[in-house]
Each structure stands twice: as C-alpha cells, then as structure tokens.
Wavefront OBJ file of the C-alpha trace (Angstrom):
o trace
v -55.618 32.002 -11.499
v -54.614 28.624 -12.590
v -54.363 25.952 -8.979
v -51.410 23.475 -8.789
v -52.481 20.185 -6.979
v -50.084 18.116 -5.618
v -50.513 15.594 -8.183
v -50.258 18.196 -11.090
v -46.940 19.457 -9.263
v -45.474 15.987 -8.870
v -46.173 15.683 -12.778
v -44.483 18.532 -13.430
v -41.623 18.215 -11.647
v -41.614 15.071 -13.296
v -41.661 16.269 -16.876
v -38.491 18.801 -15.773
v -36.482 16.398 -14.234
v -36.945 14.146 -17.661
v -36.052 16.893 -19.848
v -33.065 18.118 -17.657
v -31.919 14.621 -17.839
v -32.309 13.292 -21.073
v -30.377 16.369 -23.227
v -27.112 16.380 -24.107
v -25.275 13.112 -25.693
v -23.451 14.335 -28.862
v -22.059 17.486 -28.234
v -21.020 15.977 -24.297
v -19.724 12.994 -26.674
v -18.102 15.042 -28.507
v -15.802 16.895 -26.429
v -15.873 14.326 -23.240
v -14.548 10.885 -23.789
v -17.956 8.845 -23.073
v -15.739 5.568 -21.934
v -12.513 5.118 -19.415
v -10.639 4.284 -22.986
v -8.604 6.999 -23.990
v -9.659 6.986 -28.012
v -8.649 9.423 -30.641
v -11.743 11.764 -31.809
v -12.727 12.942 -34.892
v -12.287 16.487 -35.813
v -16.084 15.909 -37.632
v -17.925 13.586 -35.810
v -21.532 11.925 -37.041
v -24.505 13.831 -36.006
v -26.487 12.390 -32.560
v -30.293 11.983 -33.010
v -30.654 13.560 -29.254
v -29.359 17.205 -30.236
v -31.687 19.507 -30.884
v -30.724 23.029 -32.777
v -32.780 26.690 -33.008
v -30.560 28.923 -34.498
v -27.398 29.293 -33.035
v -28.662 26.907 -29.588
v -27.865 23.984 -29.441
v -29.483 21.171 -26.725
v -27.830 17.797 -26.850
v -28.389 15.019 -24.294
v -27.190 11.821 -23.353
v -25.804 9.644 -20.630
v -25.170 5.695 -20.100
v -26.535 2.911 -18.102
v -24.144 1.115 -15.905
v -24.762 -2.418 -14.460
v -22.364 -3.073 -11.673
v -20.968 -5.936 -9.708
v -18.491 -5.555 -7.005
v -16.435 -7.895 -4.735
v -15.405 -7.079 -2.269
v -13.159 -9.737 0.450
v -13.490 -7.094 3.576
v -17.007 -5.590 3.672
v -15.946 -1.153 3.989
v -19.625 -0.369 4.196
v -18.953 2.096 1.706
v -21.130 1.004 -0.945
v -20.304 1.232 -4.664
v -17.850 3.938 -3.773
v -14.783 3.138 -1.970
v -13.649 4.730 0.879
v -10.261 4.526 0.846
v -9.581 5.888 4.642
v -12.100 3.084 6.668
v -10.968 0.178 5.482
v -11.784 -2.277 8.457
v -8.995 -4.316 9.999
v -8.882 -8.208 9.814
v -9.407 -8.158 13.551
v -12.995 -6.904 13.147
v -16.531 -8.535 12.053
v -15.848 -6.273 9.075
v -12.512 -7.563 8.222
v -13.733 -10.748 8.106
v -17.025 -9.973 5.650
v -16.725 -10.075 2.351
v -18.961 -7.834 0.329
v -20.910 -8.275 -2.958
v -22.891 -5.579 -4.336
v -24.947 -5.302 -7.766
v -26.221 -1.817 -8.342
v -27.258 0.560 -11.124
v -26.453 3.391 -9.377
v -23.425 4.920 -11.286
v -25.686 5.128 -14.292
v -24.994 8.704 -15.709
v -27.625 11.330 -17.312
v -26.408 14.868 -18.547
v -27.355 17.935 -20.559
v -25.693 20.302 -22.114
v -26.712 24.176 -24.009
v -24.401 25.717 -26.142
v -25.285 29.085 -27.974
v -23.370 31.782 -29.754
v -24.264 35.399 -29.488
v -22.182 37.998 -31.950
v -18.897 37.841 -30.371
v -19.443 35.446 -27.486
v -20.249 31.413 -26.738
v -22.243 30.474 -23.862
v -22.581 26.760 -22.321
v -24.580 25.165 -19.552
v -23.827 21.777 -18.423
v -26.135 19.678 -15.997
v -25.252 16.235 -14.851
v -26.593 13.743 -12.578
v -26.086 10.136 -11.490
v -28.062 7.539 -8.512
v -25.280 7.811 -5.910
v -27.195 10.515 -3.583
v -28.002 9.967 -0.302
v -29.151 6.843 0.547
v -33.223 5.715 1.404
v -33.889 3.542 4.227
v -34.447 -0.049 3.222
v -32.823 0.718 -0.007
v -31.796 -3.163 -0.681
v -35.089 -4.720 0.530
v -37.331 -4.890 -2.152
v -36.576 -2.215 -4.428
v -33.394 -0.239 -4.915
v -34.464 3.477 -4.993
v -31.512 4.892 -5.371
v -31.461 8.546 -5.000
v -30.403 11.378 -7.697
v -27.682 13.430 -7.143
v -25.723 16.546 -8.995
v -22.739 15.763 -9.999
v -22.313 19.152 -12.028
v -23.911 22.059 -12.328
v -22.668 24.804 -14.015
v -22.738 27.932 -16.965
v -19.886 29.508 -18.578
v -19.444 32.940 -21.042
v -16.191 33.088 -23.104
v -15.390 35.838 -25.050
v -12.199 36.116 -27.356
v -9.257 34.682 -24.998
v -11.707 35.262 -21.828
v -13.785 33.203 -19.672
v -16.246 33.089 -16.849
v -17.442 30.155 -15.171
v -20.301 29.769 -12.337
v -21.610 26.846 -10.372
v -20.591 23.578 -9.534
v -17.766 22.164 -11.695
v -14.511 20.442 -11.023
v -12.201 22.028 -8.316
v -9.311 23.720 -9.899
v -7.266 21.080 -8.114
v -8.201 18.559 -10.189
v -5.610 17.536 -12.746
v -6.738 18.486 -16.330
v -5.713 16.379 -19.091
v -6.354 18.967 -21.240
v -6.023 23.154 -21.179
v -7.897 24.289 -18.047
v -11.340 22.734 -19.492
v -13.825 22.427 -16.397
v -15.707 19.496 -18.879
v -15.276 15.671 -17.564
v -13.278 15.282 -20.923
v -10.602 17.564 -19.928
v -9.810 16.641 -16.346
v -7.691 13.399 -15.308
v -9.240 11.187 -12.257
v -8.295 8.273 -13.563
v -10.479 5.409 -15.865
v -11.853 3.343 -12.611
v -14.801 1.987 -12.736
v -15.118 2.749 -8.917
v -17.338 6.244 -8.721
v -14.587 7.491 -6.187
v -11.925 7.538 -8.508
v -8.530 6.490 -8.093
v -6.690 7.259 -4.639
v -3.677 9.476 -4.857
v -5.627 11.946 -7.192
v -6.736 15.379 -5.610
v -10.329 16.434 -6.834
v -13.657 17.955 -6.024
v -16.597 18.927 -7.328
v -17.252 22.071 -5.787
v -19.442 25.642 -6.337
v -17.548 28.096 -7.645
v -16.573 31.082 -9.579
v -13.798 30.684 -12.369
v -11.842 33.121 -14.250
v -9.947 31.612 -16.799
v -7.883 33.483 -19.638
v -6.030 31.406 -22.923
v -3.533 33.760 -24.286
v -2.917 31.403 -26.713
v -3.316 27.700 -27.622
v -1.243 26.193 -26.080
v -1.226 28.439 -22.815
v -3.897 28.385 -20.377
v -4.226 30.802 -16.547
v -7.054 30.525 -14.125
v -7.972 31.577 -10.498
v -11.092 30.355 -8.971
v -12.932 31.198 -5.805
v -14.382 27.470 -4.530
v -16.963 26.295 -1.657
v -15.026 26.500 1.532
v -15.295 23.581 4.236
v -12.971 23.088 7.419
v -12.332 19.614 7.699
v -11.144 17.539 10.556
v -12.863 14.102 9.581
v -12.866 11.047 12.292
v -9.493 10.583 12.924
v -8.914 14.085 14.881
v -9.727 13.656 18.732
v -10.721 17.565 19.537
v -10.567 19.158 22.910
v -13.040 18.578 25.811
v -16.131 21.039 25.570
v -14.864 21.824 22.083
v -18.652 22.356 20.327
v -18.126 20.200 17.155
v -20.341 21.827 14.947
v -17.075 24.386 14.392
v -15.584 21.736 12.003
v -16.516 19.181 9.470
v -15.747 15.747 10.881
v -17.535 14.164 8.531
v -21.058 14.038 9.321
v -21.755 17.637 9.058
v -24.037 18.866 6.269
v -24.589 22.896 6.004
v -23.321 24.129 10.185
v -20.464 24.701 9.570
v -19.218 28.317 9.811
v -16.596 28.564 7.245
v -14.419 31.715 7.057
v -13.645 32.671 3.597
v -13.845 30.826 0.092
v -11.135 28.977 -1.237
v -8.566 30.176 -3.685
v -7.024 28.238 -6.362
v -4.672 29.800 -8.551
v -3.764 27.340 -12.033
v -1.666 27.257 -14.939
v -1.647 24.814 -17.785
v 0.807 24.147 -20.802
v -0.553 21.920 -23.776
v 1.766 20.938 -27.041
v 0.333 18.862 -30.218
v 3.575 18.809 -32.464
v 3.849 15.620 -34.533
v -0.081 14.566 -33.945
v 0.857 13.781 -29.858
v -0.872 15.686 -27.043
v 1.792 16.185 -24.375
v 0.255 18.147 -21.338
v 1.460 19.707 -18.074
v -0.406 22.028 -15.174
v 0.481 23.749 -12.028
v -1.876 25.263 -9.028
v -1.573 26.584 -5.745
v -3.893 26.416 -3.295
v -4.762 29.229 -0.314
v -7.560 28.368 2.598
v -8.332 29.889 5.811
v -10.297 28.795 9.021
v -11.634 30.677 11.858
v -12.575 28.557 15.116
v -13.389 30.747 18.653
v -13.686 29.998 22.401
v -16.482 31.052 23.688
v -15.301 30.761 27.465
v -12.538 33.548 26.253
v -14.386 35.522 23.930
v -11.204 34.664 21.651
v -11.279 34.090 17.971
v -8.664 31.957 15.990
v -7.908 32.035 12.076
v -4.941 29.900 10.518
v -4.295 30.503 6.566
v -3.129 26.784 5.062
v -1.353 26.907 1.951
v -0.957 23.734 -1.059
v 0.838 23.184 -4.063
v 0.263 20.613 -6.958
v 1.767 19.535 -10.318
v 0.504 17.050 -12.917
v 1.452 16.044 -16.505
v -0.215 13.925 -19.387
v 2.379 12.605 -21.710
v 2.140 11.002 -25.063
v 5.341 9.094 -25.642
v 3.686 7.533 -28.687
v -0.253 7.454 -30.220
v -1.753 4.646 -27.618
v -0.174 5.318 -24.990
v -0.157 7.920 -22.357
v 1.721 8.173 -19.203
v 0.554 10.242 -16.062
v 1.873 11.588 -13.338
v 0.472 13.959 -10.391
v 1.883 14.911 -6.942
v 0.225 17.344 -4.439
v 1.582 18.804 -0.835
v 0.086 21.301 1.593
v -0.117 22.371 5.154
v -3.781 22.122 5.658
v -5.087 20.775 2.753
v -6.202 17.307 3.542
v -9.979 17.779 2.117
v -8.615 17.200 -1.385
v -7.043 13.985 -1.027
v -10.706 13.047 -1.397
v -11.812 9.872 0.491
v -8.771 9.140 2.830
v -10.087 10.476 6.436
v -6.961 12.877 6.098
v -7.652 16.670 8.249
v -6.757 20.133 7.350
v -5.603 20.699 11.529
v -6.558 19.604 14.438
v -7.917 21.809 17.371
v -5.720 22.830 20.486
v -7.149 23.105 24.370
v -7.897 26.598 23.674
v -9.744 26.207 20.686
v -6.292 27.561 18.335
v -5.591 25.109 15.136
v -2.429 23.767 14.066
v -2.031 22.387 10.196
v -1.634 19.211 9.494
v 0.759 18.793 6.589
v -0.500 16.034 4.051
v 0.996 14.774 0.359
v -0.121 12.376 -2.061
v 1.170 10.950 -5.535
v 0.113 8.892 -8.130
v 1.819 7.643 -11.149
v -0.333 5.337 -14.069
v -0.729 4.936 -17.952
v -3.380 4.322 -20.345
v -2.600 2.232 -23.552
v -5.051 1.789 -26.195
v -3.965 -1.644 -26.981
v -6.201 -2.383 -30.033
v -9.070 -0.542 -31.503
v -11.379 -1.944 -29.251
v -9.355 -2.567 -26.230
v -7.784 -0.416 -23.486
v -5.776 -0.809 -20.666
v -4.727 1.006 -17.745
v -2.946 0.934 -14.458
v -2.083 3.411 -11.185
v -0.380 3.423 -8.312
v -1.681 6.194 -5.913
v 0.100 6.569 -2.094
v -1.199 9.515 0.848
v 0.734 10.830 3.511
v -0.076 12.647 6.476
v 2.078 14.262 9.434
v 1.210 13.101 12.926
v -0.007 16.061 15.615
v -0.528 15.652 18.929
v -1.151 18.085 21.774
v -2.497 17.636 25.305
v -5.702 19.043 26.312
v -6.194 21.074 29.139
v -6.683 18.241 31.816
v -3.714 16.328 30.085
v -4.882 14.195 27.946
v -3.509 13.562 23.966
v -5.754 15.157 21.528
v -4.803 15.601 17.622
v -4.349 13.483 15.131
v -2.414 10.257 15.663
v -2.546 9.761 19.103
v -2.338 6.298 20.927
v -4.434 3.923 19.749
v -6.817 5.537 17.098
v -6.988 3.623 14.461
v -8.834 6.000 12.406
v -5.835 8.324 12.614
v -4.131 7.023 8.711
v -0.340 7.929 8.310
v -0.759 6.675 4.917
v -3.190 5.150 2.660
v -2.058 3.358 -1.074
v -4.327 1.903 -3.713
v -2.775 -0.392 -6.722
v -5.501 -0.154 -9.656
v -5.286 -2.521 -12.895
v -7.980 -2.477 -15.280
v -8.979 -3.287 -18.620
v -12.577 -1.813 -20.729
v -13.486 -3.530 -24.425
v -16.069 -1.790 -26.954
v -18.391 -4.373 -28.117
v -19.506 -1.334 -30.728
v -20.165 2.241 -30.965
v -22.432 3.840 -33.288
v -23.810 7.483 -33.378
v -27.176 6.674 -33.910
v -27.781 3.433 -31.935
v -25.047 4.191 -29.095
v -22.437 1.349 -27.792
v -22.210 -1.212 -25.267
v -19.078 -1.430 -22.992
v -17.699 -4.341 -20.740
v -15.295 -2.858 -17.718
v -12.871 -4.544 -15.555
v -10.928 -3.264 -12.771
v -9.056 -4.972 -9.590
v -7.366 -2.809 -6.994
v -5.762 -3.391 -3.779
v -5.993 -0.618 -0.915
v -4.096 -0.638 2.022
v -4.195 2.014 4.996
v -2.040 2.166 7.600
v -2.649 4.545 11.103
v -0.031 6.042 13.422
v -0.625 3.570 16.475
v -2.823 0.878 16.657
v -4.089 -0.766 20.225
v -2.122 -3.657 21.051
v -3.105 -7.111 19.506
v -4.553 -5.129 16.172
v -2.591 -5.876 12.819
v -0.729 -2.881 11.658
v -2.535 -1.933 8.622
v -6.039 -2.871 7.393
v -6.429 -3.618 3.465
v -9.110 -4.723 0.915
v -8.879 -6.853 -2.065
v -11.835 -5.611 -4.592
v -13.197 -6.619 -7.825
v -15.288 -4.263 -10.081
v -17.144 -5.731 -13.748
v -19.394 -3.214 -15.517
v -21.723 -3.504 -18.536
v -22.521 -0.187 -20.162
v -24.690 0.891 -22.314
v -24.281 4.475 -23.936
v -27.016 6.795 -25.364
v -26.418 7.467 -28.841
l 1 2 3 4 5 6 7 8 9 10 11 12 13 14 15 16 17 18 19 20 21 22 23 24 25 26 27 28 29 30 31 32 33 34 35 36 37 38 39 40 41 42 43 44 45 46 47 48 49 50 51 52 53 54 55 56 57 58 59 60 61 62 63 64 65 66 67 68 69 70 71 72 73 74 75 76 77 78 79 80 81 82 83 84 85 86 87 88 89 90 91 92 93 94 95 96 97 98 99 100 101 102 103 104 105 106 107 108 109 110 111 112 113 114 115 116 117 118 119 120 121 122 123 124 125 126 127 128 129 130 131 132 133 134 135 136 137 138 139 140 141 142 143 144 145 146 147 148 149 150 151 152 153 154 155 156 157 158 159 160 161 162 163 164 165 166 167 168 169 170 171 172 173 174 175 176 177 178 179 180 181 182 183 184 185 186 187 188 189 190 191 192 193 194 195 196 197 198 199 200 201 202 203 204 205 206 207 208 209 210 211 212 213 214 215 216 217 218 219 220 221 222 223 224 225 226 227 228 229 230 231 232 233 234 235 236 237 238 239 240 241 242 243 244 245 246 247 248 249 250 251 252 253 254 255 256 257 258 259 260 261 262 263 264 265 266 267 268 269 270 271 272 273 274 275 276 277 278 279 280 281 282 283 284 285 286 287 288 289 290 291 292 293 294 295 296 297 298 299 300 301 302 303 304 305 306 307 308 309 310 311 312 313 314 315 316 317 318 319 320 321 322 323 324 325 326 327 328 329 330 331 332 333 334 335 336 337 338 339 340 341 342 343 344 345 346 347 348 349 350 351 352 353 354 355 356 357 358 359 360 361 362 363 364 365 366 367 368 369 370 371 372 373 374 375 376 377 378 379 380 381 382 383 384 385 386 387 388 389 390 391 392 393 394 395 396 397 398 399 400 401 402 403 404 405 406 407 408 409 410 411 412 413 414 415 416 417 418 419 420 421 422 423 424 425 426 427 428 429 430 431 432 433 434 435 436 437 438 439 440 441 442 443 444 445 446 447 448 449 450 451 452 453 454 455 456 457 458 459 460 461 462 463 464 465 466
C-alpha cells in the first residue's frame, strides 16, 4: 500500500485544483459572452487551443485576469463587492473615508465537459474566482486572496428534457436567453462590480432543476433551491429569542431551515428578422419554521414572490431591459440590500415582510469595439413593527435603526472597449463603470442625515484566455 505524505497530498491537491481550473475557454466562450459587451457570435466560431476532445468529450478551459481599481468617496468596508444595504452615513468616521482598493481578486477560472451519449448530451461546468472568504492580514504584505465556487454544477438533456444538479444560478435570476442556467444566458447586468447591479434578483444557489423546451422558442422549469431564513441586521428580534433560528447575516451552516425552495419559471424567446426579443416569468414559494422552546410551540409561515423580466432588441446594437420582482417574504433575493424575509414576534411567530425591487437599463454596442451601458435599479421594503413582551418595539423599522432600509437605489453608467480578441492569443479589455447608491432607513436618530450614499469609481484591465 502506497503512503500519502503531507507534502505528496499538498502536491496533489495542487495538480487537481490546476486542472479543474485551467479547462474550459472555447466552448464557455462560445456560448457565454466572455466580456460585459453584448457582441453578436458566430454560428462557427475559430477553434481554442485549450479544448481538448476524445471522442464525443469534450474539455475546454479558460477564464480571464482582472486588474481592478476602485474609488470609492465613503469607505463601505465591503471590499471589491458593494454592499448596497451598509452604506455608512456622512455623520460617521466611515462617511467621511474615502476608499481605494487595487485587487486581482475578480479574476475568473472555469471548466467545462460536454459529451454526447446515443440519444443524450451531458455537461459539467466548474467555476471559480478570488473573492472567498477573506485571510487575516490579507493587505499587509501579500494579498492571498482566497478561492471560491462560484458554480458548480452537471446537467443531462435528452430530446426536449432536462435535468440539472448542483450549484447554478437561482431560477430567479433573469435569463437573457431560454431558461439556460450558463452565465451567457442569465441577465445581472455588465458591472464591473462582482455584486452586480442593485435592483436585480439573483443567487447562486444548490439545486435541482427540471427544465422542459417544447419548442424553440418556449421554455418551462421548476427547481427545488438551497433554503435559508433570512432576517439580516436590520430586524431587532425578541428578548431570549436564540438567534441561531435565523440568518442575520453572520450565520454559516446553523441554521435549521424547513423545506427547500420552489421556483416555478417560464420563458418566451423570438428571433424573427435576425433580433433576439426575450421575455420570462417565475414564481417563487418558501417556508420557515421558528419554535419557542418555553411553550413547546412550533411556528411555520409559507412566503410567496412573483417576478417578470424582458430583453428587447429594438434594433441590432441595442438592447433594452427591464425586470421587476415583489413578494411577501422574499427579501434574500434582492441580493446585497440588508432587506428580511419577516421578522420574529414575542412569541417566537413570524410575520412577512413584503419587499419589491425594479430595474430598468440598456446595452448599446456603439462601435465594433465599444459598448455602452446604463441601469437604474430601486428596492423597497414594508416597515413591521411589533412590541415584545416587556413592551418594547421589535421588527423591522423601528425608531432609530438605521440599518432598517425602506429603500435602497443604485444609478450605474459604464462603458468597456476591446483592445483585440483573437482565438488563439485571447484579448485584452479596458472597463469603466461609475455608479451612485443611495439607501435610505425608516427612522434615523435625531441629528443623522436622512439617507447615507456613495459615489464609486470602478477601471478594469482584462485579460482573456484564448
């Protein structure tokens, strides 16, 4: 019996994590647009040198290398990622901070297997950036940014049905295109900011998809998702309450969700006269359990969420889009806004907290090696307050919490220019984006400004694997 060593283990592991993450360029590339510039594709496109055939398998890897700057003139502590829901108020050492931060850590790596048996096509995607959890002492001398999944997932499709397992894109997500779990068919925006544009609902979440296309232009899904009861910071919960019940936003794996998630979707694409004009619909069913221990009493409440989206193609460069989402508990998927499902009563019952968001934008391709886009993204949330058993307000909104956001907007410009692009050699990419995010709570104490916003200032050089 052969002995692994430590050493010999940490080689290996090595060796897989280099060959996970260096496979799958061309055929990603090929279905998945590998820039924020909405560009026609060939129906035949060149050959990558990183793919790899046997037979009817096909490996193909790829990824980019992003060099960031961003400027911030209020310092979120969010890092490269924005989020949207904290932004500090101009009353606070934050507020008054600006933040600068150079990173590499949205650089991208994926892979992707495709094979064919008789009658049936199976794919496995992997994908992975530098925006996991963060090291101590990360910006001292060396930035060791840590890995993180991004996606995860393997899909069967046979004739006009298909399965899909693992982690993927929620079924929330606006598609751009069909019901296609791939980055190339889902719409959350062209930012350069890694947490997308506000006003868009997404995940990335485990899960189990069915998905049938009667046809081509017709498209049906229902998925079973990752459940995960959240509350975030801006819910005060009841005296004694034991916290670990609900996600408030530092919780990892304790919390005891109920059931899974279901999304229910339905898509509607038309290409007549060489435009792609596209339009989906989903609803959305959760359910949470919380109990009281002193009364041996369990609770459940079911929340329930709609959501509508469309891609439109009024001409060849330009698209317009358009999504809009409302539910009674579903706050988790207005991703990044500190907006609950419910809050928690005095004897441990929930009540929903109804939430909406919108976002409108386009995308022109203004020359062959320019494009430009713009959106306007707004959250809403419903204020609920309750007393607690000794009196005092609990909920969401109550006096004074300023973590409690009514609603939360982001304005989002931005502009990305192709230096080149070339099969075999890859491309190099120059990004710009400005937004403006503004959040505004229910109460504020007195003396603090009435809304808290951020002024911030992405530019990104990236380099694409051929």
């Amino acid at each position: 019996m052969h002995r692994v060593t430590p050493r010999s283990a940490r080689r290996s592991a090595s060796i897989a994590i280099v060959l996970i993450c260096t496979v799958h360029a061309a055929a990603y590339a090929q279905t998945a647009p590998v820039s924020p510039t909405p560009q026609a594709q060939s129906n035949s496109p060149p050959q990558s040198p990183l793919t790899i055939r046997a037979g009817d398998t096909e490996v193909a890897f790829g990824g980019f290398i992003d060099a960031t700057a961003v400027r911030r003139d209020a310092n979120t502590g969010s890092g490269l990622g924005t989020s949207f829901g904290t932004i500090p108020f101009s009353n606070t050492l934050q507020g008054h901070m600006n933040d600068m931060q150079l990173t590499a850590q949205n650089s991208r790596l994926w892979l992707q297997l495709t094979s064919r048996t008789s009658n049936a096509e199976l794919k496995g995607i992997v994908e992975v950036d530098f925006l996991g959890n963060t090291p101590t002492g990360v910006n001292i001398t060396t930035n060791s940014n840590t890995l993180r999944m991004r996606l995860a997932w393997g899909s069967y499709r046979r004739g006009k049905f298909e399965f899909l397992g693992g982690q993927s894109w929620s079924l929330m997500t606006p598609n751009r295109n069909g019901l296609s779990p791939e980055s190339a068919g889902i719409f959350i925006g062209q930012t350069v900011d890694p947490n997308n544009q506000m006003g868009v609902t997404w995940g990335r979440t485990m899960q189990f998809r069915f998905t049938a296309h009667p046809n081509d232009a017709f498209a049906v899904a229902v998925s079973a998702e990752n459940p995960d009861q959240y509350v975030g910071s801006g819910v005060k919960l009841p005296a004694g309450f034991p916290g670990g019940e609900v996600d408030t936003g530092t919780a990892i794996n304790d919390v005891p969700n109920h059931l899974p998630e279901i999304v229910g979707k339905v898509a509607f694409d038309s290409r007549k006269r060489n435009l792609h004009q596209h339009v989906d619909a989903a609803i959305l069913v959760r359910n949470f359990k919380t109990y009281n221990l002193g009364t041996d009493t369990a609770f459940t409440a079911t929340a329930t969420g709609g959501a509508i989206s469309a891609v439109i193609e009024p001409v060849k460069t330009v698209r317009v889009i358009g999504t809009g989402f409302w539910s009674s508990g579903g706050g988790r998927y207005i991703a990044n806004t500190n907006l609950p499902d419910f809050i928690v009563n005095a004897d441990s019952s929930m009540t929903l907290v109804a939430s909406r968001t919108f976002l409108i934008g386009t995308e022109i391709q203004a020359t062959a090696k320019d494009a430009v886009y713009a959106y306007y993204g707004s959250a809403h949330a419903d204020q609920k307050v309750v007393n607690d058993a000794d009196g005092t307000p609990i909920g969401f909104g109550i006096a004074g919490s300023t973590a409690a956001n009514e609603k939360v907007s982001e304005a989002t410009g931005g502009i990305a220019h192709t230096f080149f692009r070339d099969p075999k050699i890859g491309g190099i990419q120059l990004m710009v984006q400005y937004s403006h995010v503004r959040r505004a709570p229910f109460s504020v104490p007195a003396g603090t400004p009435t809304s808290a916003s951020v002024n911030m200032l992405y530019l990104n050089f990236r380099y694409f694997l051929p």
